[in-house]
N, C-alpha and C positions, 0 to 999 in steps of 0.2 A: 758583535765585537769588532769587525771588520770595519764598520762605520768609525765608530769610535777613534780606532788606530788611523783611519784614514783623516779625523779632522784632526786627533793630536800632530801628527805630522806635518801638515800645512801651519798649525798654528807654532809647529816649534822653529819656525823663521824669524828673528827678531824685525827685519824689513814689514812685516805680515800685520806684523803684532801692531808696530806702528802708523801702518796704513787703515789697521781696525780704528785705532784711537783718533787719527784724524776724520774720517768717515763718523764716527761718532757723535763726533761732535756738527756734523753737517755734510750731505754728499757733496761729494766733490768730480771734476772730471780729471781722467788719467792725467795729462800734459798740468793743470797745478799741483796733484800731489808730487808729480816729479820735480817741482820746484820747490815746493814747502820742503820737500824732504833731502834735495840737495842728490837725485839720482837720477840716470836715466829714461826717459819715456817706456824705451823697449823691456827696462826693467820691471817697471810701477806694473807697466801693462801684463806683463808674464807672471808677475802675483796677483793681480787683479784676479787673472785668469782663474789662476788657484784656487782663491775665496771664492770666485761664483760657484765655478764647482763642488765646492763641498758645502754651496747653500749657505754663506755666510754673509757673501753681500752679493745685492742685485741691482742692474742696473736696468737704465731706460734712458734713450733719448729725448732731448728738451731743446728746444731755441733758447739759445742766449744772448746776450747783447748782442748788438750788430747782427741780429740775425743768423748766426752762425750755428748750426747742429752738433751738437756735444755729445756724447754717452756719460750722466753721472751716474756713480753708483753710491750706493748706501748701506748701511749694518742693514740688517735681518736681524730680529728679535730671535737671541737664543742660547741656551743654556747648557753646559756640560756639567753634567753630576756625574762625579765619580767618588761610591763608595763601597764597602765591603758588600753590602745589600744588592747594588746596584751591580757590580763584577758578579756576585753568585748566578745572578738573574741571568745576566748574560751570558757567561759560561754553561749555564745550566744545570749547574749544580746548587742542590738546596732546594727549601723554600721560599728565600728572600729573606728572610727574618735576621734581624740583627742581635 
């Protein structure tokens, strides 16, 4: 359950949410989401940070134009189910059964 509470909280940042959905749509490096998004580098970068940690996006260094070394990162395939089944289970109470 611990898990769970730890990604709803990263995800209840509407900044987070947004940088999921551009990711989404293609990785990107920290310095253009801070552009596309209209905020600071130091910003992008300290949710960035966030998401990797709770395993939502992963990144990896690439050459890009000019030569230049970038860190992009990208979504991770993944999914939150929450339902009455799914909290029994994990509280541990019950059999699961709906």
């Amino acid at each position: 359950m611990e898990e769970l509470a730890r990604v709803l909280r990263v995800l209840s940042v509407e900044l987070r949410l947004r940088i999921l959905a551009l990711l989404s749509e293609r990785p990107r490096y920290a310095y253009e989401l801070a552009r596309e998004l209209g905020v600071s580098y130091p910003l992008v970068h300290l949710h960035l940070r966030a998401l990797e940690r709770a395993g939502l996006v992963v990144s990896e260094y690439k050459v890009a134009e000019g030569g230049k070394l970038r860190r992009y990162y990208r979504v991770r395939d993944f999914r939150i189910e929450i339902s009455p089944k799914v909290l029994r289970r994990m509280g541990g109470g019950g059999s699961g059964e709906e």
